[in-house]
Backbone as a ProteinNet text record, in pm:
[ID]
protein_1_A
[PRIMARY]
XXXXXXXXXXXXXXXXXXXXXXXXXXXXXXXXXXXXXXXXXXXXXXXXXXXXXXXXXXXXXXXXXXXXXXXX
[TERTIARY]
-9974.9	-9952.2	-9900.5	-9785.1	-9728.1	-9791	-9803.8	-9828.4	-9750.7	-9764.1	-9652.9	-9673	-9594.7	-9642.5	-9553.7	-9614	-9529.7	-9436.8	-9389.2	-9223.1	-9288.7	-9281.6	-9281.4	-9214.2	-9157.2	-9071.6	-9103.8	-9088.3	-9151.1	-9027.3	-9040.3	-8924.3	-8953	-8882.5	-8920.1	-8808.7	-8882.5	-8780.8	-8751	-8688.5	-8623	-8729.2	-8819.2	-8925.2	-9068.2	-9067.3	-9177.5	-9225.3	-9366.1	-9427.9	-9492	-9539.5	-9602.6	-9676	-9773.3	-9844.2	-9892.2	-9834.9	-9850.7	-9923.8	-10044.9	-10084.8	-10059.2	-10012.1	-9898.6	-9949.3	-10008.3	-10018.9	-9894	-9913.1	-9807.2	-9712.6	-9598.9	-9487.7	-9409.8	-9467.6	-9432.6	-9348.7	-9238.9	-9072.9	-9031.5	-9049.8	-9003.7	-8839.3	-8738.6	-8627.7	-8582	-8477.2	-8458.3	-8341.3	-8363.4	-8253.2	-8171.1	-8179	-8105.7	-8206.8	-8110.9	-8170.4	-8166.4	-8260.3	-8251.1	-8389.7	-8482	-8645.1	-8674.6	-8810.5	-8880.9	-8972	-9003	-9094.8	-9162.2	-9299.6	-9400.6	-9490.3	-9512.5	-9671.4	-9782.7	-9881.6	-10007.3	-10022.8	-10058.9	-10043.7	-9935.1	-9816.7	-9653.8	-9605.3	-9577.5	-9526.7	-9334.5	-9272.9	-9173.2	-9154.6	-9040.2	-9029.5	-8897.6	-8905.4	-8804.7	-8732.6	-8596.2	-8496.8	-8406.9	-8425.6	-8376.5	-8318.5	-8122.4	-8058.2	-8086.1	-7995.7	-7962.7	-7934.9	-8026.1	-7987.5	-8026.4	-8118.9	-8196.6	-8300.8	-8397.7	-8485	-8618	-8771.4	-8859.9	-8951.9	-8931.3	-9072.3	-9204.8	-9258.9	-9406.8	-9449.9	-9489.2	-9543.2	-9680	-9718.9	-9887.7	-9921.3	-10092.9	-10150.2	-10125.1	-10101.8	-10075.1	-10062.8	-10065	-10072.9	-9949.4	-9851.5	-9706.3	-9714.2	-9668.2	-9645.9	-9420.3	-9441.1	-9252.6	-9230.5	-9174.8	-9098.4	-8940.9	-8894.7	-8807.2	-8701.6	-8594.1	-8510.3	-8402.9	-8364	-8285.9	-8361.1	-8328.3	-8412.2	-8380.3	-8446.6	-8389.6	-8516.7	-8517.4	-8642.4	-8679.1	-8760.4	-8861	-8873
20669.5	20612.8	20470.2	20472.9	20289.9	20201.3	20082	19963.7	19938.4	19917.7	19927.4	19746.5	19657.4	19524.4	19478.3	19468.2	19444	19367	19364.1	19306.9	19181.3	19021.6	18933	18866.7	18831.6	18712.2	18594.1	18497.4	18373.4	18257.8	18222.9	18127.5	18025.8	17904.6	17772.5	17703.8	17593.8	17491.6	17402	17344.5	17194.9	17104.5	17111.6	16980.1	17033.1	17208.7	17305.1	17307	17342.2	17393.3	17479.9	17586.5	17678.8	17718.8	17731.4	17805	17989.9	17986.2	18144	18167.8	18247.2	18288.8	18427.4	18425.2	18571.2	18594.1	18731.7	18822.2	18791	18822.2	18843.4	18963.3	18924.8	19004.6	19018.5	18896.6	18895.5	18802.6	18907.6	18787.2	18767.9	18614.3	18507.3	18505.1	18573.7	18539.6	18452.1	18335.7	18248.4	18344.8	18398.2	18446.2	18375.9	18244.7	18166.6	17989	17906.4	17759.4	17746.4	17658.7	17604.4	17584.9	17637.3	17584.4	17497.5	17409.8	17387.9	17412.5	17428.2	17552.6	17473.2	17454.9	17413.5	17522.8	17540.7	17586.9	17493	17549.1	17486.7	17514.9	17372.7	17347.5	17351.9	17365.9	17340.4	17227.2	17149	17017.5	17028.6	17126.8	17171.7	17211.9	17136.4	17200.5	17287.8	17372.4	17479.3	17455.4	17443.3	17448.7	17565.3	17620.8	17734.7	17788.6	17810.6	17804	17939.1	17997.6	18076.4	18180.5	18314.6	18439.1	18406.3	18282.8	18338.3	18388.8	18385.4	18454.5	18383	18406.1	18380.7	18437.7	18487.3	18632	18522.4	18539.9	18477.7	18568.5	18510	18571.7	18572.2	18557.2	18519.6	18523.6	18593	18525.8	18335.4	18317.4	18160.8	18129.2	18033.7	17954.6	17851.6	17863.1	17828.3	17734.7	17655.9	17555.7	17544.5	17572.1	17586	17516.6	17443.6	17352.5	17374.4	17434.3	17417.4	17279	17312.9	17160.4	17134.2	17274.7	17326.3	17436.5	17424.6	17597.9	17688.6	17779.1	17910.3	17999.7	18105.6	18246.7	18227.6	18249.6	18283.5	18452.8
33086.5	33216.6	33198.4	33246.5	33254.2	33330.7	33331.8	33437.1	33506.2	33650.8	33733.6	33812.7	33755.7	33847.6	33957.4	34083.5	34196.5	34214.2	34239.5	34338.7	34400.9	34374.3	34491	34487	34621.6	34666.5	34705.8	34650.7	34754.6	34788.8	34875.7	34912	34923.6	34866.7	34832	34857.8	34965.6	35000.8	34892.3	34868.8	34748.8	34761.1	34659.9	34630.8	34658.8	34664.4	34726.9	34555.5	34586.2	34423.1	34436.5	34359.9	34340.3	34204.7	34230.1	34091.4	34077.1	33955	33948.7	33813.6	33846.9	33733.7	33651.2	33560.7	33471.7	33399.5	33401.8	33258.9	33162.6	33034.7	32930.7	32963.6	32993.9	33024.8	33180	33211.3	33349.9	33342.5	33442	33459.5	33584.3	33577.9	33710.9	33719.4	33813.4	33864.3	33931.5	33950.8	34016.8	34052.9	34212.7	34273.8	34339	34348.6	34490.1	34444.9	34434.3	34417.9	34234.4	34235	34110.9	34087.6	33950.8	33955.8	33838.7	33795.5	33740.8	33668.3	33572	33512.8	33434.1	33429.9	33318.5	33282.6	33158.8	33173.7	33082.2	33145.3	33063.2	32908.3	32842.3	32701.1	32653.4	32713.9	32656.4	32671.5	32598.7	32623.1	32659.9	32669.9	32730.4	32864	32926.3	33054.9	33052	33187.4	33177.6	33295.3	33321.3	33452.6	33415	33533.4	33545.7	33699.6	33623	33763.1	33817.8	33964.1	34016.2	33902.6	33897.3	33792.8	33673.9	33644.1	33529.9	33519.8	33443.2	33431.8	33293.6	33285.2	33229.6	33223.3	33107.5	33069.9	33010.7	33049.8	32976.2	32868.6	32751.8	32630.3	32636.3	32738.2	32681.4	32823.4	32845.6	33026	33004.3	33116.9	33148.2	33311	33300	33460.8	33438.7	33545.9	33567.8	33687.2	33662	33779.3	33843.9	33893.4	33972.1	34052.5	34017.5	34122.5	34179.9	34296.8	34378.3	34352.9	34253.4	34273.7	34402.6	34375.1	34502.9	34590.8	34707.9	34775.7	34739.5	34753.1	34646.2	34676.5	34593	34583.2	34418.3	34421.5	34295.8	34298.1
[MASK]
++++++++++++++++++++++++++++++++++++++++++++++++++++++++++++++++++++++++

């Protein structure tokens, strides 16, 4: 039996933040805008335009920041 993980959309105005907490293997799309991406214990940050994408390797807690409005 596969794992089946849901579909969400969230929409974020320019300068909006959000935290998401991700199992290992879960991938964040920037469909529309431009985001911010930290996670906890990474001293790297991540920007990421319109149509990319960020699989998490590990459970973690993500912080996103909206540079432009856009969907997550």
């Amino acid at each position: 039996m596969s794992h089946l993980t849901p579909i969400r959309t969230i929409r974020l105005a320019a300068g909006q933040t959000t935290t998401v907490v991700a199992v290992r293997g879960t991938r964040l799309a920037v469909g529309g805008g431009r985001a911010w991406l930290t996670r906890e214990r990474d001293e790297r940050d991540f920007v990421l335009p319109a149509g990319r994408t960020f699989t998490c390797d590990g459970d973690e807690v993500l912080v996103v920041q909206m540079l432009v409005a856009g969907t997550l």
